[in-house]
N, C-alpha and C positions, 0 to 999 in steps of 0.2 A: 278526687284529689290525687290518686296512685296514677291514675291515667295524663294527669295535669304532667306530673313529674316523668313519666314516662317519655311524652314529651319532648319535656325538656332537656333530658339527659341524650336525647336523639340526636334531637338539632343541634345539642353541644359539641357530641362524639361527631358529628357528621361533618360540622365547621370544622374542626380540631382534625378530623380525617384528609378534609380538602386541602387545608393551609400545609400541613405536615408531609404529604403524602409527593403533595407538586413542587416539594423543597429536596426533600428525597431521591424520587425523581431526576432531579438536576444531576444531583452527585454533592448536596452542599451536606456534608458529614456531621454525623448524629452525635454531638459531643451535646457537653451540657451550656455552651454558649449558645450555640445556635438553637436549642431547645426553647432557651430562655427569650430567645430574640424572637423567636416564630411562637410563640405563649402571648408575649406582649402582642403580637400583631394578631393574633387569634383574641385578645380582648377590647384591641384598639374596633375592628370589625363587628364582632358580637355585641358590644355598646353600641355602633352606629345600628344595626340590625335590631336590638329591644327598643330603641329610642323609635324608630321609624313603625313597629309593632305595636307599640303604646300608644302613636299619636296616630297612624294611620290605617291601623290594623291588618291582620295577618297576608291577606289578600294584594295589598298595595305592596308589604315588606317580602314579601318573594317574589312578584314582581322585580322590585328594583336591587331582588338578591345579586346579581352580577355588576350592577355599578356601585353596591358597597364592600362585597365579599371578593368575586374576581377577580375583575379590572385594578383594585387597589394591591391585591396579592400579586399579579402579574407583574404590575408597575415595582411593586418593592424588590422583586426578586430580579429584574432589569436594572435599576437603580441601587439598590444596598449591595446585593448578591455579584452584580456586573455581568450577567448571564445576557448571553442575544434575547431580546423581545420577543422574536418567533420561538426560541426554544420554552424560554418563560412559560407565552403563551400554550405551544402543544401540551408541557407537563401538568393546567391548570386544565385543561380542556381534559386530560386522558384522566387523571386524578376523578374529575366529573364521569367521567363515561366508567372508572371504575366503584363507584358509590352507587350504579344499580345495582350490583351483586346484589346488596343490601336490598333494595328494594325489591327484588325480584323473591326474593326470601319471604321478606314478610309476607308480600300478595300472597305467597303461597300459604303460608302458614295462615293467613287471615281467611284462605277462602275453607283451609281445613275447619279452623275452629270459629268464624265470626266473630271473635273477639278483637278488640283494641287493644287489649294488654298484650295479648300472644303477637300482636303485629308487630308494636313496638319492641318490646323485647328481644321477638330476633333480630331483628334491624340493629339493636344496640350489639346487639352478641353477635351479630355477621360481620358490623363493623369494625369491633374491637379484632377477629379472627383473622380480614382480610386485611388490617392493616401491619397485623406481625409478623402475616405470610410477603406478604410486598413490601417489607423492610429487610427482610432475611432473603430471602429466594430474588425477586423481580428490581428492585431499586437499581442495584449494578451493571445489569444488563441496558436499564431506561439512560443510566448515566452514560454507556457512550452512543445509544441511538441518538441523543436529545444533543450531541455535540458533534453530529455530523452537517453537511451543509445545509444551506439555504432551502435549495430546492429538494432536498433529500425529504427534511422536516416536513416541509408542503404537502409530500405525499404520503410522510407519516401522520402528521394529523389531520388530516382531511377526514376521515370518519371520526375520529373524536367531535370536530368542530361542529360536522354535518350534526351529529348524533345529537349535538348541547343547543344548536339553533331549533334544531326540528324540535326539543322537547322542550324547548322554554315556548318556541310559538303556539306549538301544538297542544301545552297541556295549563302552561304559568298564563299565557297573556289569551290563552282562548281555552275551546275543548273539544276543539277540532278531532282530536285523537280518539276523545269515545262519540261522535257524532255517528259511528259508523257510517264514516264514506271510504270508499274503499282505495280513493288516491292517496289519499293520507297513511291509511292503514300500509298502505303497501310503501311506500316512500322510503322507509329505513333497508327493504328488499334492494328496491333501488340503487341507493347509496352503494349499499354492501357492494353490489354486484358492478359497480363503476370502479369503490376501492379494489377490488379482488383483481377487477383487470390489468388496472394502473400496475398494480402489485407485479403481477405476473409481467410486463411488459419490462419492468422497472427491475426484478429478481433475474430476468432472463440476461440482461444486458451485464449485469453486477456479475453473474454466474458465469459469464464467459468472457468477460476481464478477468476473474481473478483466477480460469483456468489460464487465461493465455499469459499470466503472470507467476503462476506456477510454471508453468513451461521455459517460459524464459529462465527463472531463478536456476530449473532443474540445469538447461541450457547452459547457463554461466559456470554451474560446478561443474559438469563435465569439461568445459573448455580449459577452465583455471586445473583443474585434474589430468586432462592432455599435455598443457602445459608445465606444471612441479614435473611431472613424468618425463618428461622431452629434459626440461634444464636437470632433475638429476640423471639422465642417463648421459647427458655429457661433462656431470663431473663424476661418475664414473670413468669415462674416455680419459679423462684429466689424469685422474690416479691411474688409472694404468700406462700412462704417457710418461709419466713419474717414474714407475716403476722400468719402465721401457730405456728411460735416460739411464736408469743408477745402473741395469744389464748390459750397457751399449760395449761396456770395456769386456764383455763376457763375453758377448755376441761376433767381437771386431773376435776373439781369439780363435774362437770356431771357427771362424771363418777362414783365417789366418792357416791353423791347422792344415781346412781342406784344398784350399791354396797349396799349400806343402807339398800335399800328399799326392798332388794333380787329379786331385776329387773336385773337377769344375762342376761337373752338373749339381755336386750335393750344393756347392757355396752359389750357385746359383739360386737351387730350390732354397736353400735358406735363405736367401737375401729376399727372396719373395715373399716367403712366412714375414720377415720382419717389414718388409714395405705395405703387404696387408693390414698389418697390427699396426700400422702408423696410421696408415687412411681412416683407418676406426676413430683414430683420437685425434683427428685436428682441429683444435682451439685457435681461431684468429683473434689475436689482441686486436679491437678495435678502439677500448676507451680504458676504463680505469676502473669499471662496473663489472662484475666478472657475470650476473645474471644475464645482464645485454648481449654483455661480448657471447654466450652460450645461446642464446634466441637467432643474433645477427649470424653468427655463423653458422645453425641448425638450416637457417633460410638463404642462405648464400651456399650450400649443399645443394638445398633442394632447386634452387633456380638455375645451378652447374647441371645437376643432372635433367632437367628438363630443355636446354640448353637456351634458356636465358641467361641476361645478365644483370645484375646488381650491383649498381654504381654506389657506395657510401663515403658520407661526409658525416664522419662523428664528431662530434668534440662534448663529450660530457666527461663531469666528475665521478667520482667510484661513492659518493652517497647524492643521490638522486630526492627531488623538492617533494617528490610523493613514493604513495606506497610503491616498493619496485615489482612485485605480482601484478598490479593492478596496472601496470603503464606496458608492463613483461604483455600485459594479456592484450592490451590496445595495441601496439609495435604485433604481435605475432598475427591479428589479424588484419592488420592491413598489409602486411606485406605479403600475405595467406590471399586477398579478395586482389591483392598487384601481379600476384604469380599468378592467379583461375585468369584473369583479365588479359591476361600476354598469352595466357596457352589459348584461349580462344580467337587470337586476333590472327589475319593473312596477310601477313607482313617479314619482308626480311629480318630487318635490324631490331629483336624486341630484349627492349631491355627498360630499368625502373632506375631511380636514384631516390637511394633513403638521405634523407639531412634530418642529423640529432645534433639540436646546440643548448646550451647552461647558459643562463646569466642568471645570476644570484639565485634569487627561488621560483623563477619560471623555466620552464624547458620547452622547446619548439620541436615536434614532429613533423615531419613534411615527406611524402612520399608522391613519385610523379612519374607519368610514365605514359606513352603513344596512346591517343584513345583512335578508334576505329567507328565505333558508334555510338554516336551519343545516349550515353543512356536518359533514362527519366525521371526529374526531378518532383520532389513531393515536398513542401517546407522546407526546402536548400538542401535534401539529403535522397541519394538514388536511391530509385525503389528497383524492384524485379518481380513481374510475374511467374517465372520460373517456380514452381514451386519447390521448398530446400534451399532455396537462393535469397539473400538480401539478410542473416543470420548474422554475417561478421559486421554488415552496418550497422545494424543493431547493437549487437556486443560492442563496439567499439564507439559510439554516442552514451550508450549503457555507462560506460566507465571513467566514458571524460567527463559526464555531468554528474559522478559518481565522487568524482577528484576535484571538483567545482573547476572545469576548464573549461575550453572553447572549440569545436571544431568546426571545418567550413572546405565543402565540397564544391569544386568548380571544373569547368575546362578553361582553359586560356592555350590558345595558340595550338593548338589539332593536340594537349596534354591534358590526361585527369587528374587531379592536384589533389591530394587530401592534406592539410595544416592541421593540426592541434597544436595548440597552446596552454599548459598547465602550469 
């Protein structure tokens, strides 16, 4: 009779383990609805399973335990829950694959003591254990493996699945597994050793995306960091340009003085002092954006002093349709990858023309300039072997699909054109 009940309390805890555990699992949250709801489906089940026990007995009803217990759990948590089928599926299969704990307990304890009671018993007490441990510690973790992709899932459950065919074949619909043959015995090695590779093949690629995606992020803060540093150091220039206007009536008197006094050379050295300290702070008004007009003219220095040229056609407003860092940092590289492009090239006449234009909430980038060698196209955007090289094309696709906009690399007529459109 204690062993009848034993039992039963098994099979109860063990259905109750399955239905609960692949709901969890998911991420479908432990309130007292869903409790309620996965209760009724834990009795809806359990009745088809004693009805199929009574007329067909034990042998027949675990047999066709997966077309009344799984299969319908799967389906409901697909259907009621709205979860993908594959993921339904893997959580129903690994919930399976984690209810041998339990059984691997009992063996143990049953070959200790020979008893059916001590079997059962721990099987009930292993079950109740690892279910409080995988609702607390494990569930959170399964909820975002189990909502990654398609084929992610594939090769996350692939050993659950293998694990739940091989032992319903091997142990529910035959007994192949204690036949001692040795393909059989070995099989689950097998598996393992196919999953572990896939693993490694699969971890190795994951691991070097999300370095090279580290990298980039690190990448982008240094740039946007280059950048705040370059636009405040020329409003620094600014204010001292300021201060440089309000001393000018100061400056003209000195001057004036040494004039006077036929102290040319000092009014000279001093006219010098003060035309140096101007060259520090020159600010060209290009638009009505004071961040811009500080980038345009950082790069319109730099292209003086390498002795290109930088042809611009502005026409923007002084509050811009996007973030203005983020457009700041697309504008300083490409006029950054137009200047390396012109200092590389064996050519007289080199020079670039930037066009920024507004119309309502789009703005048009365009910068174009002599190409010498065609470079090589990869999905419509230059690559570089060079290594260190092809950084700012990146940064600057990085932030215009950043800004939901459009950019588009070409030549036309012996020029390389880079457009964006945000």
């Amino acid at each position: 009779m204690l062993l009848q009940i034993l039992t039963n309390i098994h099979n109860i805890t063990t259905m109750m383990f399955g239905i609960f555990i692949s709901s969890f699992f998911l991420g479908i949250k432990q309130n007292r609805k869903n409790i309620l709801t996965l209760f009724v489906l834990f009795c809806f089940e359990g009745s088809l399973y004693v009805i199929n026990y009574s007329i067909f007995g034990e042998t027949f009803a675990n047999r066709i335990y997966p077309f009344i217990v799984h299969l319908p759990l799967a389906l409901f948590l697909f259907l009621y829950y709205r979860y993908p089928l594959i993921s339904a599926c893997t959580s129903v299969f690994s919930a399976y694959l984690c209810c041998q704990l339990s059984n691997w307990i009992g063996l143990l304890f049953f070959d200790i003591t020979s008893s059916q009671y001590v079997y059962y018993a721990a099987r009930i007490m292993t079950t109740c254990i690892v279910f409080v441990i995988l609702c607390k510690y494990v569930c959170r973790t399964t909820q975002s493996v189990f909502a990654k992709e398609k084929w992610e899932l594939c090769i996350i459950g692939f050993l659950p699945f293998t694990y739940y065919v091989f032992d319903y074949i091997s142990t529910k619909f035959s007994n192949l597994l204690y036949s001692g043959n040795k393909a059989v015995v070995e099989f689950m090695g097998f598996a393992f050793c196919i999953a572990y590779l896939v693993f490694l093949i699969v971890y190795f690629k994951e691991s070097e995306s999300r370095q090279e995606a580290r990298q980039y992020n690190e990448l982008m803060k240094m740039q946007l960091s280059s950048i705040e540093k370059e636009i405040s150091q020329v409003k620094i220039s600014k204010n001292k340009l300021a201060i440089l206007r309000h001393d000018m009536r100061h400056h003209l008197s000195i001057i004036h003085t040494y004039i006077t006094n036929n102290d040319i050379d000092k009014a000279q050295e001093y006219i010098k002092e003060i035309s140096n300290a101007y060259d520090d702070t020159i600010i060209t008004s290009y638009c009505k954006n004071e961040m811009l007009n500080s980038v345009i003219s950082i790069y319109n220095s730099r292209f003086e002093n390498t002795g290109l040229s930088l042809q611009n056609d502005i026409s923007i407003s002084d509050k811009l349709p996007c973030n203005d860092m983020a457009f700041c940092t697309i504008l300083s590289n490409a006029l950054e990858n137009s200047m390396h492009a012109l200092e590389n090239m064996d050519i007289e006449n080199k020079w670039a023309k930037l066009t920024l234009s507004q119309k309502g909430s789009h703005i048009l980038l365009q910068i174009e300039n002599p190409v010498q060698k065609i470079p090589r196209f990869a999905d419509g955007i230059p690559v570089s072997d060079k290594k260190g090289h092809g950084i700012g094309v990146k940064s600057i696709v990085y932030y215009v699909e950043k800004l939901n906009g459009q950019c588009q690399f070409f030549i036309s007529e012996g020029l390389f054109i880079l457009r964006i459109i945000i």
